[in-house]
C-alpha positions in Angstrom: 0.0 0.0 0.0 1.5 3.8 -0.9 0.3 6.9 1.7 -0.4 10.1 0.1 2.7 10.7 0.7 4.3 7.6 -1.4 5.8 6.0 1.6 5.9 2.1 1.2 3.8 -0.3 2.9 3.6 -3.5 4.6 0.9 -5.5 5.9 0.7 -7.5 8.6 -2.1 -10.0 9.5 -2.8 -12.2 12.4 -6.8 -13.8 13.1 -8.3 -11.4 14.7 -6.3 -8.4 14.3 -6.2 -7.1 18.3 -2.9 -8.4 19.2 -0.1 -9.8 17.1 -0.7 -8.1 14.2 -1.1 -4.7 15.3 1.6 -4.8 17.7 3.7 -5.7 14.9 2.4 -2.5 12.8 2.6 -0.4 15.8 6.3 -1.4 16.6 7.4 -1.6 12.9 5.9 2.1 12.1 7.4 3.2 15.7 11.2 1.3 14.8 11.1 2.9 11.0 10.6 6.5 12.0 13.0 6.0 14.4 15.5 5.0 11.6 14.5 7.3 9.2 13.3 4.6 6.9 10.3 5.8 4.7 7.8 2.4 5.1 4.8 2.3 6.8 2.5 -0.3 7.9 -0.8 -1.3 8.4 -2.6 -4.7 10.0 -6.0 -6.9 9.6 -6.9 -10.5 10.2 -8.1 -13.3 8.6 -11.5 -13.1 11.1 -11.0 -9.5 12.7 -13.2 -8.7 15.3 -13.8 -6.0 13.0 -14.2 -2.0 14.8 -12.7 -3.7 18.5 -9.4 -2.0 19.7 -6.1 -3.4 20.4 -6.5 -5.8 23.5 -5.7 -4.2 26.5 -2.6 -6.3 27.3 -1.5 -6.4 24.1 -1.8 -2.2 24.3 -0.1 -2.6 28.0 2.8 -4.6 27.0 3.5 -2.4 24.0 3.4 0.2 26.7 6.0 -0.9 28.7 8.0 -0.8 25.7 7.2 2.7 24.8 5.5 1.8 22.2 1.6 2.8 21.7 -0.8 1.6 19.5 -3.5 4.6 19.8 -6.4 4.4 17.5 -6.3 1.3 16.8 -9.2 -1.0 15.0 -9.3 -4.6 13.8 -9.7 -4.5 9.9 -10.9 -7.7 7.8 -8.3 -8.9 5.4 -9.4 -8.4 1.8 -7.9 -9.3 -1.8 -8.0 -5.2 -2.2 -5.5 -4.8 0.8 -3.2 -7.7 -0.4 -2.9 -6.4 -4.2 -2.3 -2.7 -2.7 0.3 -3.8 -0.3 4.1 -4.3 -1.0 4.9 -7.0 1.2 2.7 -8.8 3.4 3.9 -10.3 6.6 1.6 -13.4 8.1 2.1 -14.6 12.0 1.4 -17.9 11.2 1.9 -20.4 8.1 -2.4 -20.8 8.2 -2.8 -17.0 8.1 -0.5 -17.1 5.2 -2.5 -20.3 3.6 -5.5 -18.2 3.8 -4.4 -15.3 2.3 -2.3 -16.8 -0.7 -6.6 -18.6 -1.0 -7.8 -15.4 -0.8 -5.1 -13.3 -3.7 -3.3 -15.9 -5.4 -1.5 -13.4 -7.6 -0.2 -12.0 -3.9 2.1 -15.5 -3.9 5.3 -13.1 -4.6 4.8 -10.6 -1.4 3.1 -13.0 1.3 5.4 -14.6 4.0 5.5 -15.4 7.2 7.0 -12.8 9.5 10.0 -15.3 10.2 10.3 -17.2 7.4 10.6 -13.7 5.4 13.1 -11.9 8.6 15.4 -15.2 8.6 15.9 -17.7 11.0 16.2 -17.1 14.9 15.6 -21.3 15.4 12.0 -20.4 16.8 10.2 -22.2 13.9 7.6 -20.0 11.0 4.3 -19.2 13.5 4.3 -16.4 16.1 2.5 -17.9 19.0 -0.9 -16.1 19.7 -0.7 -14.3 23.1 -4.7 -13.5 23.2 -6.5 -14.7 26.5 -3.1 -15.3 27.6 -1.4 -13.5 30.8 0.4 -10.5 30.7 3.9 -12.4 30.8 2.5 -14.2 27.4 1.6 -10.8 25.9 5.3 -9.5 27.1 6.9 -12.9 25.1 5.2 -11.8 22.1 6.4 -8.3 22.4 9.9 -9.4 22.8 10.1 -12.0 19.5 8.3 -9.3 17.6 10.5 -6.7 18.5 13.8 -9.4 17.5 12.1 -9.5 14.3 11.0 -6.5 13.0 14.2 -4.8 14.2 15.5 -7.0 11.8 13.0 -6.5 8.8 13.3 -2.7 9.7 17.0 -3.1 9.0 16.4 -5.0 6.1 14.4 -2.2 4.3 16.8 0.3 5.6 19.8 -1.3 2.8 17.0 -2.1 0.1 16.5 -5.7 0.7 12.9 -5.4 1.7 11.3 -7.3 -1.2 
């Protein structure tokens, strides 16, 4: 997807689009102004809970990071967002399934968050921290920050894509 302003952009999806993936949009977008790098990103899920917020822990362990996800509401994944979007990062290798099923002609830009970042040796899915306690919700913060610190340097040198 391009802003107004032409900056790049990256998708992430999760299921329900009130934990995983928007904590990886809000710390990707927070890492990449940070490092002067022009992308942007955006999230939905495969089955959003479509208008609802970021959970709270998920909003609280971002928090503690300094990281905020204000304004934030679950979007439904559509073939639209997939076509408009650069690169499309999946938390799991199902979400991915499902959104290959959904824009087949996406096959070149969607991967899954660590198969696309490399290989940490923590497998392709990034374990879904919803219901979960805050200690879970901290976890997920934690590997997603590993991660997109390294997809935000990754951009950064031109390798994004």
């Amino acid at each position: 997807m391009r802003s107004d302003d032409g900056n790049t952009r990256a998708l992430f999806v999760c299921t329900a689009n009130v934990c995983r993936s928007p904590m990886a949009e809000a710390i990707f977008n927070a890492l990449a102004e940070e490092r002067g790098v022009s992308w942007r990103a955006k999230s939905a899920g495969v089955a959003a809970l479509v208008g609802e917020g970021i959970s709270p822990r998920a909003g609280a362990a971002l928090e503690e990071v300094g990281v905020f996800a204000e304004g934030h509401r679950a979007r439904q994944v559509d073939a639209r967002m997939l076509e408009r979007a650069d690169l499309v990062l999946a938390m799991t290798r199902t979400h991915a399934d499902t959104l290959l099923r959904l824009s087949p002609q996406a096959s070149t830009k969607v991967h899954t968050l660590m198969t696309f970042v490399g290989d940490f040796g923590e497998g392709t899915d990034i374990p879904d921290p919803y219901g979960q306690s805050m200690t879970a919700h901290r976890a997920s913060v934690r590997q997603l920050l590993r991660y997109l610190e390294a997809l935000v340097e990754r951009v950064k040198v031109g390798n994004g894509m």
